[in-house]
Backbone as JSON, one array per atom type, in Angstrom:
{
  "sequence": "XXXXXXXXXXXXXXXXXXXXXXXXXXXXXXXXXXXXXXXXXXXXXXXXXXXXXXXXXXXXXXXXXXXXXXXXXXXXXXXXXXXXXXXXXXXXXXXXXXXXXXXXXXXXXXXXXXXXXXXXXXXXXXXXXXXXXXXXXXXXXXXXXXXXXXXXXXXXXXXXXXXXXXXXXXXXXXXXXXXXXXXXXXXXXXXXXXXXXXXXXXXXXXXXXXXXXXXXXXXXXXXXXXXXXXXXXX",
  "N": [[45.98, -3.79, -2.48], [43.05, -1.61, -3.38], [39.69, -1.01, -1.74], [37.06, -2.48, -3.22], [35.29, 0.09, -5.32], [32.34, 0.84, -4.95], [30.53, 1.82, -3.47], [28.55, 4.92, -3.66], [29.65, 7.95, -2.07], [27.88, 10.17, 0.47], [27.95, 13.81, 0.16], [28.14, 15.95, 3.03], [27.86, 18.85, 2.92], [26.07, 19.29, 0.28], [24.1, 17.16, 0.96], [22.66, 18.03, 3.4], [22.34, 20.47, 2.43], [20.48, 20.11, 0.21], [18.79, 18.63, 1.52], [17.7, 20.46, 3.05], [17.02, 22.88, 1.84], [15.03, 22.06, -0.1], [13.08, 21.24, 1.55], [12.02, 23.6, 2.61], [11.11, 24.79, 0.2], [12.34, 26.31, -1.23], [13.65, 24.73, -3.39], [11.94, 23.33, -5.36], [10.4, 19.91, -5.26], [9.78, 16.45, -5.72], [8.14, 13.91, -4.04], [8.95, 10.31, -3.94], [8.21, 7.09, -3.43], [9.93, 3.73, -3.71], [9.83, 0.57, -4.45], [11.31, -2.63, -3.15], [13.3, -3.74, -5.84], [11.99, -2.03, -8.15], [11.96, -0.03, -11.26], [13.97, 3.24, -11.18], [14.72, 4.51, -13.06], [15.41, 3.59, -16.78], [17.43, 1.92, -19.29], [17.78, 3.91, -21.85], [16.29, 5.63, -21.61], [14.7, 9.22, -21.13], [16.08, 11.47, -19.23], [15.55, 13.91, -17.49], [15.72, 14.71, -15.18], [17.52, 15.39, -11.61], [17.85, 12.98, -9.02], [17.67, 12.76, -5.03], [18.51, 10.7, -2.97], [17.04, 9.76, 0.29], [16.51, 7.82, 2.03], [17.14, 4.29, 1.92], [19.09, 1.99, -1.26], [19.82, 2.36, -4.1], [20.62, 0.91, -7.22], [22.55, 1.33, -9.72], [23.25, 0.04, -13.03], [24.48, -1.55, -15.62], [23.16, -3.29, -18.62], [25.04, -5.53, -20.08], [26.14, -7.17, -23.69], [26.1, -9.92, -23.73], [24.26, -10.7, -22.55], [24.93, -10.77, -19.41], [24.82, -8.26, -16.36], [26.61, -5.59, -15.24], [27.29, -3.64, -12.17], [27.28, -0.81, -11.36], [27.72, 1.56, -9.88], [26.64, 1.71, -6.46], [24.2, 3.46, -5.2], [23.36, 5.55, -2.34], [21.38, 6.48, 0.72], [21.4, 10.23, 1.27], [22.82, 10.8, -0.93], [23.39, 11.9, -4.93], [21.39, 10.92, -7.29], [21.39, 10.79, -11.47], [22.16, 13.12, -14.05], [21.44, 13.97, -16.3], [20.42, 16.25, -17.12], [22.01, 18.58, -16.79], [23.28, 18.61, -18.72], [23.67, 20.04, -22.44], [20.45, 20.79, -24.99], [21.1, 20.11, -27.55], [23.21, 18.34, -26.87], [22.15, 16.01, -25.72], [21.95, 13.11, -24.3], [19.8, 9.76, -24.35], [19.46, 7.54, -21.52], [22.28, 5.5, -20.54], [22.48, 3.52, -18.64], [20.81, 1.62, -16.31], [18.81, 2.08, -13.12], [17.95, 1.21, -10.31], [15.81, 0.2, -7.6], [17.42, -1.5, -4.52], [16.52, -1.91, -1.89], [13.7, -1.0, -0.06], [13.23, 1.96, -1.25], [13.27, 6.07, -0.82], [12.37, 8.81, -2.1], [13.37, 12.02, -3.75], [12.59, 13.91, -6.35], [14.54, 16.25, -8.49], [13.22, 18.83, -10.58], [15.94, 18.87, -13.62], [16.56, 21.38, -14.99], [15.68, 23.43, -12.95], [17.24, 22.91, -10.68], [19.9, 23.15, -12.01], [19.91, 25.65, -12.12], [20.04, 26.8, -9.65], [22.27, 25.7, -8.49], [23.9, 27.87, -9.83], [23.65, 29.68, -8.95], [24.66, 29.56, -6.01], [27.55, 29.44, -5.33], [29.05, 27.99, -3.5], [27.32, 25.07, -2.87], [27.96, 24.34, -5.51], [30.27, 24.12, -5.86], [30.38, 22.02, -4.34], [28.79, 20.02, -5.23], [30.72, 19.75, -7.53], [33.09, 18.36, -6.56], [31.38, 16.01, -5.72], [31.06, 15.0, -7.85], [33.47, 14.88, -9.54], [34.37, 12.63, -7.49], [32.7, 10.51, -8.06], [33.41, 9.98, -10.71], [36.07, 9.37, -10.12], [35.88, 6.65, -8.89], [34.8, 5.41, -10.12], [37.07, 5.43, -12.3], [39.19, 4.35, -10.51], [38.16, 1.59, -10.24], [37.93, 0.38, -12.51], [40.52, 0.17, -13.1], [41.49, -1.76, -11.36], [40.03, -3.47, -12.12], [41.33, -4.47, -14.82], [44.04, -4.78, -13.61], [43.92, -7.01, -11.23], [43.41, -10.34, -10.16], [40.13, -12.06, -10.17], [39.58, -13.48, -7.33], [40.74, -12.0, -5.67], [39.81, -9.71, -6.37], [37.66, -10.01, -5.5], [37.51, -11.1, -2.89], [38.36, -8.11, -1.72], [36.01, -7.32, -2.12], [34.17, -8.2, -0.67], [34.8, -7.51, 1.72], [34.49, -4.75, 2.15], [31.46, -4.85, 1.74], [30.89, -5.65, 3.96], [31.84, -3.86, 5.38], [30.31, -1.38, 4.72], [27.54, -2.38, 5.48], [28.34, -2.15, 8.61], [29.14, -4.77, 9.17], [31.39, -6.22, 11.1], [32.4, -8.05, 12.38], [33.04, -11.62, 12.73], [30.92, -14.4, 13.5], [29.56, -13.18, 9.74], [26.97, -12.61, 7.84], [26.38, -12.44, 4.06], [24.57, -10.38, 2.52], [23.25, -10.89, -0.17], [23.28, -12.77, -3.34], [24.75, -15.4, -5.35], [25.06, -14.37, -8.04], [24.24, -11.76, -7.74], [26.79, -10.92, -6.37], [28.42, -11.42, -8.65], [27.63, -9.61, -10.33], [28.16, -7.28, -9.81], [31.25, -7.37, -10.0], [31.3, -7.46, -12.21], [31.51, -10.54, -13.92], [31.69, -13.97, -14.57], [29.08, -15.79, -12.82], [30.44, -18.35, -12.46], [32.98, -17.89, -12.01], [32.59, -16.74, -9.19], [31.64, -18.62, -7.63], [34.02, -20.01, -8.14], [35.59, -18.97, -6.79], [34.41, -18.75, -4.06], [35.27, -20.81, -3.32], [37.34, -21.28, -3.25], [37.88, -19.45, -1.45], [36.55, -20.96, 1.18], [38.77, -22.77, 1.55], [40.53, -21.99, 2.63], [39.58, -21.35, 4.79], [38.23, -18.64, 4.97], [35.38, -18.37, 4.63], [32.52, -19.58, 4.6], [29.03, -21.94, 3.9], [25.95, -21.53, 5.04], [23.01, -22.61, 5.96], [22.33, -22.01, 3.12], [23.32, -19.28, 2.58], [25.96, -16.71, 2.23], [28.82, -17.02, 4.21], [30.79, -14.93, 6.34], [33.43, -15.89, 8.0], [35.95, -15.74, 9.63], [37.35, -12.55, 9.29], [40.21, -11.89, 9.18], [41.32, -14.02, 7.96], [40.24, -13.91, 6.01], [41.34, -11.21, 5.04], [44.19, -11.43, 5.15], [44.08, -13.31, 2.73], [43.44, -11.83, 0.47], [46.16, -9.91, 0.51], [48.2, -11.85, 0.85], [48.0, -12.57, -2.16], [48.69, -10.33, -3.52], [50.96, -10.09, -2.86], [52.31, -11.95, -3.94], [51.82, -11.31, -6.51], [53.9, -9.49, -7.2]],
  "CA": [[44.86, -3.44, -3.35], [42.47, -0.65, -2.44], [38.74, -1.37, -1.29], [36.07, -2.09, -3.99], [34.5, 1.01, -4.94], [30.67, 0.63, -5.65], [29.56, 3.28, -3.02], [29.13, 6.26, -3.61], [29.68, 8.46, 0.05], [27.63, 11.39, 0.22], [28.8, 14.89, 0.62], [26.96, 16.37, 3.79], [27.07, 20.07, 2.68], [25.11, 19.21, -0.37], [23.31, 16.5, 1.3], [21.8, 19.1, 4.43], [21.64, 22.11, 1.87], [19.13, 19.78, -0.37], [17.63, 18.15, 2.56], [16.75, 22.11, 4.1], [16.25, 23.7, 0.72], [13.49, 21.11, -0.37], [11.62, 21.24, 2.78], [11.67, 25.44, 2.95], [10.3, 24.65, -0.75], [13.05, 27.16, -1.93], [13.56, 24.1, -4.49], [10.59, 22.64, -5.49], [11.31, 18.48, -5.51], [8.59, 15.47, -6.21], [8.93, 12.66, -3.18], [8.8, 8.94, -4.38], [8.5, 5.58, -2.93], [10.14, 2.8, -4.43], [9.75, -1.1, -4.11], [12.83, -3.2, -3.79], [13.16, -4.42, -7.42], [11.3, -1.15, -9.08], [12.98, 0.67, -11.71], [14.34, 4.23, -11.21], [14.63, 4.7, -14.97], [16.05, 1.87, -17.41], [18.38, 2.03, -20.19], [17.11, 4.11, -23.3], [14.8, 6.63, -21.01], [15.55, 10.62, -21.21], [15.95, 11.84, -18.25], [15.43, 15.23, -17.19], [15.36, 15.05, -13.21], [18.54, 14.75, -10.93], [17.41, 12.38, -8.06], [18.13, 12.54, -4.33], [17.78, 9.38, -2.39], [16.73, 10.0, 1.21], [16.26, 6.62, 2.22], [17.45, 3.01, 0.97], [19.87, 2.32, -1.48], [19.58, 2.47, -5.74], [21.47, -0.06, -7.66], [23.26, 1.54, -11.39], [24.04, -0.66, -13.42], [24.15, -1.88, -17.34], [23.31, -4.67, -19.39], [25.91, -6.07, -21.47], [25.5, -7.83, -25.12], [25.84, -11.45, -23.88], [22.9, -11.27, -21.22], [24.81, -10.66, -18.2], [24.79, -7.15, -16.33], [28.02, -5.21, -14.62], [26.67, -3.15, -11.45], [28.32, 0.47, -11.82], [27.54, 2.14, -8.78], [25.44, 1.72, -5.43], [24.0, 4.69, -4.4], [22.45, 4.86, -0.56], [21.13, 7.77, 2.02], [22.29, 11.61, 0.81], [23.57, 10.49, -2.72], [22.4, 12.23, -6.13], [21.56, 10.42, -9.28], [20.59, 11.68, -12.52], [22.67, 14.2, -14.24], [21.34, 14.34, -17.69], [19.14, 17.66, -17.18], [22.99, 19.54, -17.06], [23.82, 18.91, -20.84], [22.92, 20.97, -23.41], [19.54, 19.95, -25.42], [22.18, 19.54, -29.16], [24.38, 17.0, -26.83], [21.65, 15.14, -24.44], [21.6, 11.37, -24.66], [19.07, 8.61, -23.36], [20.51, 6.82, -19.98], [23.03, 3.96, -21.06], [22.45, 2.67, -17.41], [19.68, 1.18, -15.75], [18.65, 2.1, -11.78], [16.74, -0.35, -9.91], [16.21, -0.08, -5.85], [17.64, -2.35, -4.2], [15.97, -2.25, -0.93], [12.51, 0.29, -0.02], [13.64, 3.74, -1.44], [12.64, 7.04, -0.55], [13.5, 10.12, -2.79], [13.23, 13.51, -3.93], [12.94, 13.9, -7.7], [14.16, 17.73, -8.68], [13.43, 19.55, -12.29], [17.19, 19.49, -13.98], [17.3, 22.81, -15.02], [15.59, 24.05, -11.96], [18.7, 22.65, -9.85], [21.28, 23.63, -12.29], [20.06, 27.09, -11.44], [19.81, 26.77, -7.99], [23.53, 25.79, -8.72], [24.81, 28.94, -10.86], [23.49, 30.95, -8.24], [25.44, 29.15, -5.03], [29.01, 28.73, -5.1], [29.76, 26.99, -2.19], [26.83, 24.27, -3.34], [28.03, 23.83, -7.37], [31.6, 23.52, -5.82], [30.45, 20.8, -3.66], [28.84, 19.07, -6.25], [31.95, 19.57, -8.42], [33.44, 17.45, -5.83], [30.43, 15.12, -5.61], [30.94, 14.39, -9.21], [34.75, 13.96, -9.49], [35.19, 11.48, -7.0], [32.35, 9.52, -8.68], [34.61, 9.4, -11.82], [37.36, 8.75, -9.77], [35.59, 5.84, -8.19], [34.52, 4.44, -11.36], [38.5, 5.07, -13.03], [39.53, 3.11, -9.48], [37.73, 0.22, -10.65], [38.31, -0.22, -14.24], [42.24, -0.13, -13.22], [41.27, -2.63, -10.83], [39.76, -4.98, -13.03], [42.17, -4.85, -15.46], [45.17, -5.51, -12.87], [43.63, -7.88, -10.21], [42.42, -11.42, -10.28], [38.89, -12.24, -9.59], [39.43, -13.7, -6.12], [41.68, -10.72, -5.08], [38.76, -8.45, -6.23], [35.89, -11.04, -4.66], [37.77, -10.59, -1.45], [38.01, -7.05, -1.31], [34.15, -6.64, -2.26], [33.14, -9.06, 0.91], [35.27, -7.09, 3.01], [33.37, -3.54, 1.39], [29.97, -4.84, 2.27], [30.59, -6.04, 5.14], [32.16, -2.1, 6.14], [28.74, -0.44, 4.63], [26.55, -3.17, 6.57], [28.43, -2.17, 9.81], [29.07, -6.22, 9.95], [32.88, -5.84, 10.75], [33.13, -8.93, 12.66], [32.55, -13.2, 12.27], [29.71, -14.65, 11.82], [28.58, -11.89, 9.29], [26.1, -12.6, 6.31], [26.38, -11.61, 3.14], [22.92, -10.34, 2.02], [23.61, -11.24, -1.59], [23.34, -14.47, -4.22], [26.17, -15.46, -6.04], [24.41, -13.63, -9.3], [24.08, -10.24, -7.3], [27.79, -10.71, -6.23], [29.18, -11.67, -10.05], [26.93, -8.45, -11.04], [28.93, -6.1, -9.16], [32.17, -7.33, -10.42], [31.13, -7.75, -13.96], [32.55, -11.59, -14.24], [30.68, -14.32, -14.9], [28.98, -16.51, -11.85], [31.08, -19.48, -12.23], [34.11, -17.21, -11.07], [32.33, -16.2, -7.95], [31.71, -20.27, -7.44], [35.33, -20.72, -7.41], [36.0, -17.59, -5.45], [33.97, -18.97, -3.07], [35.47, -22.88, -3.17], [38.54, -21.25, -2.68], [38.01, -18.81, 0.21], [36.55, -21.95, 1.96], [39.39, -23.95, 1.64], [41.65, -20.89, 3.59], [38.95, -20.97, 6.11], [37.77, -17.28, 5.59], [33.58, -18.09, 4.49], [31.24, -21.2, 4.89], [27.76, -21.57, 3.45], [25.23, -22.28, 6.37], [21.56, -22.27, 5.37], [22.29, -20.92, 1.95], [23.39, -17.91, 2.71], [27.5, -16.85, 2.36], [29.25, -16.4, 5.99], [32.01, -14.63, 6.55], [33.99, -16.9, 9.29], [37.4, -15.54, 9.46], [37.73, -11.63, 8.73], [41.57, -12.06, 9.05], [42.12, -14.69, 7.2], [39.89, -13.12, 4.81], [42.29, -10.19, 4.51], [45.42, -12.12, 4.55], [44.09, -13.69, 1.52], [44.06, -10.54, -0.32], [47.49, -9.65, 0.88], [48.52, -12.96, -0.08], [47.51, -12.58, -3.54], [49.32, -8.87, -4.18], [52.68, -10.02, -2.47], [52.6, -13.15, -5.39], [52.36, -10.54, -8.28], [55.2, -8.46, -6.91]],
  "C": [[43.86, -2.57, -2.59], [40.96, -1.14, -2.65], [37.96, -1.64, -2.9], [35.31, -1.06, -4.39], [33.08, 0.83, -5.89], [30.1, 1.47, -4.53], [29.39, 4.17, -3.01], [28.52, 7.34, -2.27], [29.04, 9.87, -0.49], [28.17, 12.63, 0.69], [27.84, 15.55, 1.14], [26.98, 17.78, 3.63], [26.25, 19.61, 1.32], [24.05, 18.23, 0.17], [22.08, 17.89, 2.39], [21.59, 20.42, 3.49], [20.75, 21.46, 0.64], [17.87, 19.44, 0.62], [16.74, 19.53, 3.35], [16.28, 23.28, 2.82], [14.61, 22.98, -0.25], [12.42, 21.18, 0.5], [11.29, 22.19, 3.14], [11.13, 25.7, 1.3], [11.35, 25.72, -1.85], [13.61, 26.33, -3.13], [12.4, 23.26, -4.55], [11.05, 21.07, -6.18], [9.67, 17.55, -5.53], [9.11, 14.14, -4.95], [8.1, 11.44, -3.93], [9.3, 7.85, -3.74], [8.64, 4.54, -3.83], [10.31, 1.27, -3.61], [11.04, -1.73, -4.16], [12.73, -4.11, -5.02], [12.43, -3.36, -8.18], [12.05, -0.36, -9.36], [13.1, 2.23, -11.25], [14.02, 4.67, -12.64], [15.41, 3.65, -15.87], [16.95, 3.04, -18.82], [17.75, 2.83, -21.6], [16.09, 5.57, -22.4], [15.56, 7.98, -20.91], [15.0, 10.99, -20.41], [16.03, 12.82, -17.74], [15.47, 16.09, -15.9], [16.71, 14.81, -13.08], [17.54, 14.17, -9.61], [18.12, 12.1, -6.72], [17.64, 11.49, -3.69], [18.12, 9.47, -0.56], [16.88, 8.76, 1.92], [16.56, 5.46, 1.23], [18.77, 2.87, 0.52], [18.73, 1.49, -3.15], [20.92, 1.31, -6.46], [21.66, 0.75, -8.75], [23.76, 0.83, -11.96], [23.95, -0.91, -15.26], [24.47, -3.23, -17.59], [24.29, -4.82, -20.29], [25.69, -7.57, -22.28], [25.43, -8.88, -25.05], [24.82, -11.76, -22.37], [23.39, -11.35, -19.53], [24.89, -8.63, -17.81], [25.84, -6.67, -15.14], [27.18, -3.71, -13.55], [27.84, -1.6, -11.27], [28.28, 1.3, -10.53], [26.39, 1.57, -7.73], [25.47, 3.14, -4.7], [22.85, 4.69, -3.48], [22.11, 6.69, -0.25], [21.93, 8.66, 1.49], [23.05, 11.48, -0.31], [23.04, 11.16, -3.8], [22.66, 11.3, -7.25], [20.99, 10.76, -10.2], [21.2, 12.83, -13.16], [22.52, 14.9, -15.94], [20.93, 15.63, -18.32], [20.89, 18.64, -17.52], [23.71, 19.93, -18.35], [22.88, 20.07, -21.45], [22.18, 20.28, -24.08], [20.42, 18.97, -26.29], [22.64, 17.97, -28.02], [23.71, 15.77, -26.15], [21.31, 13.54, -25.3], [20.78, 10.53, -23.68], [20.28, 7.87, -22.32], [21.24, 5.79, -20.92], [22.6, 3.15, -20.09], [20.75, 2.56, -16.89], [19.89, 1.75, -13.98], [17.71, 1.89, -11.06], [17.12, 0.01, -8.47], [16.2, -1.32, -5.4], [16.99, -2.95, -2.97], [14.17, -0.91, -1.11], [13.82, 1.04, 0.05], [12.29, 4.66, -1.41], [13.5, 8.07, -1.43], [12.96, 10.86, -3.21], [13.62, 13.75, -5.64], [12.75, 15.86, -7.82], [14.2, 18.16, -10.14], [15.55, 19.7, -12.48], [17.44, 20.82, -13.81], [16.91, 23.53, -14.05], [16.75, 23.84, -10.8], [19.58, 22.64, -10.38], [21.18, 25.14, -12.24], [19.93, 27.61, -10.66], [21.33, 26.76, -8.2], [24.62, 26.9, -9.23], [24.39, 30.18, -9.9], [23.97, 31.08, -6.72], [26.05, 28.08, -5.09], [29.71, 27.94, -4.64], [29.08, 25.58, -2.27], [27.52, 23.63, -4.68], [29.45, 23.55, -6.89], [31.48, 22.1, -5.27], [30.13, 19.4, -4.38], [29.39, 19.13, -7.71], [32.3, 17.86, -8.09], [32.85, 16.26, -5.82], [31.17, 14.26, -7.19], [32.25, 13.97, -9.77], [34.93, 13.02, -8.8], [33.82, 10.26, -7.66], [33.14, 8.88, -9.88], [36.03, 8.81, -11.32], [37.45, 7.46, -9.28], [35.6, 5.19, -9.61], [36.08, 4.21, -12.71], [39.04, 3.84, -12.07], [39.49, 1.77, -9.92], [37.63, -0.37, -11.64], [39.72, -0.18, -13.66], [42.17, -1.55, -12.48], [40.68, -4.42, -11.43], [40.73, -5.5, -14.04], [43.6, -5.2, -14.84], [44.95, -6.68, -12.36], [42.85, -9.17, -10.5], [40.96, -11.34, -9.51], [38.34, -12.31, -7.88], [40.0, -12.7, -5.67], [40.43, -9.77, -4.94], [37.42, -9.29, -5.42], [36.38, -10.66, -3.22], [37.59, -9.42, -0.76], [36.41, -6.35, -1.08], [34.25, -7.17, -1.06], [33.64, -8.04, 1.84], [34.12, -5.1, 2.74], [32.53, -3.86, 1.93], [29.84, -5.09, 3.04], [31.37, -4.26, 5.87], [30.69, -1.17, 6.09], [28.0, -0.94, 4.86], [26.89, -2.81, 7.55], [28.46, -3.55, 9.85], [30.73, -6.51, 9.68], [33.46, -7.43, 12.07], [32.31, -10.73, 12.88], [31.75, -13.32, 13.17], [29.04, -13.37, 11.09], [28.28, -12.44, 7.97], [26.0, -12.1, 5.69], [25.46, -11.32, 2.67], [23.01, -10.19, 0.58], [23.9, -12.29, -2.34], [24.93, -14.1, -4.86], [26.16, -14.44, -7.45], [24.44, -12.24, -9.03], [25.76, -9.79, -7.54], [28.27, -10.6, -7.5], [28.76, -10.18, -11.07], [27.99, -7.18, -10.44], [30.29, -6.39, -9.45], [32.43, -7.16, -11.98], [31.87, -8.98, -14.45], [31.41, -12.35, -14.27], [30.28, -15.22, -13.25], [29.63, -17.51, -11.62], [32.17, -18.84, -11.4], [33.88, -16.76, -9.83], [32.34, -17.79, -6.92], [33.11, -20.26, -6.98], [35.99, -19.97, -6.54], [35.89, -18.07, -3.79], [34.72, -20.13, -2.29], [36.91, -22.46, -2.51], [38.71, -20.65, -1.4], [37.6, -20.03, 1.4], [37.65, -22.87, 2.57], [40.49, -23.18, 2.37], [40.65, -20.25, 4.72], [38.46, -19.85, 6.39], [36.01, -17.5, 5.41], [33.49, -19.67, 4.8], [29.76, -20.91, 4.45], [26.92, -22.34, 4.41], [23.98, -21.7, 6.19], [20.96, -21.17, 4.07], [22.95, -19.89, 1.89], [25.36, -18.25, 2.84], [28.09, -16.42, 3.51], [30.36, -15.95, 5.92], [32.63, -15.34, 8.1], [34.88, -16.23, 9.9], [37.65, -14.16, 8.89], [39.52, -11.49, 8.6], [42.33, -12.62, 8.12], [41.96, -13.94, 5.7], [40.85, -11.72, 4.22], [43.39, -10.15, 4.15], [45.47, -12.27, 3.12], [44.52, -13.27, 0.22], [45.61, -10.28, -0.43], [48.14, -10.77, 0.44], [48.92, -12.68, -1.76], [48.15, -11.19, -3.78], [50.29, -9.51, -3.57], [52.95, -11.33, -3.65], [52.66, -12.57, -6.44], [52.86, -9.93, -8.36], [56.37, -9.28, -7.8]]
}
């Protein structure tokens, strides 16, 4: 099974040709500090900016109709979000998704149509964020195939091992900086399934809960587990 994808990796020619065209003013951008827990923009809001995030990381996600919410992307350092300004007026729709920082953010809010014509006028930029923008869809096809193949614990495993790669915490004891509610949000399942996710990785020795918090014990076993679990549905 292939990694969880909920990050999205930035692409460093558009990252350094916003980060040096914003600060030579040759695009004119709005900087903003955000609180961890303060919205970006919420569900229903028309949005007219694309947003670079300099600092932190941005949570995407949407509410669904029985009160829980399915976490659609995490976007961190050199990422863009915001792409509504590129439609045409006839087709433009309010956000479906909500984006909430997750930790202190720092970012660069730019006029849409002033950066889709910064775009129509360099090639080597609008290709990059071609690129930028397919492998987000490709990230987000990834993980709908993924949900619909893979059991819960299969996919609970792979996330722990994910956050513990984009924490840099690649070996035991490593803390998961996340409730069981955060975790069940990012899979889109309900919290009880993360419960038994958990009851079970315990009982194969890969986590332990030690002052609240979820431990990773055992990155090995923890990966076995996985592996385990795809050589049984062969």
């Amino acid at each position: 099974m292939e990694a969880i994808s909920l990050f999205v990796q930035p692409k460093p020619l558009l990252s350094n040709t916003i980060e040096r065209i914003t600060k030579t003013g040759e695009l004119k951008a709005a900087s903003h500090v955000l609180a961890p827990g303060d919205y970006l923009f919420r569900e229903g809001d028309d949005i007219r900016s694309t947003f670079y995030i300099q600092r932190g990381m941005v949570r995407l996600y949407s509410n669904t109709p029985d009160g829980y919410s399915k976490t659609v992307f995490f976007h961190k350092a050199g990422t863009l979000i915001g792409f509504q300004g590129f439609q045409y007026d006839e087709n433009r729709k309010p956000s479906i998704l909500n984006a909430r920082a997750t930790t202190k953010v720092e970012l660069l809010e730019i006029d849409g149509a002033t950066f889709g014509a910064y775009l129509r006028d360099h090639g080597d930029v609008c290709y990059a964020m071609a690129q930028y923008l397919f492998e987000m869809m490709a990230l987000q096809t990834r993980e709908a195939v993924n949900a619909a193949i893979y059991p819960v614990l299969q996919r609970f495993s792979a996330l722990l091992l994910t956050l513990m790669s984009e924490f840099s915490a690649a070996h035991a004891p490593a803390i998961v900086p996340f409730s069981n509610d955060d975790l069940a949000e990012m899979l889109g399942v309900h919290v009880n399934s993360i419960t038994n996710s958990i009851s079970a990785l315990r009982k194969a020795e890969c986590v332990e809960r030690q002052r609240g918090a979820l431990v990773i014990t055992d990155f090995k076993k923890l990966k076995s587990v996985a592996e385990s679990l795809i050589a049984n549905k062969r």
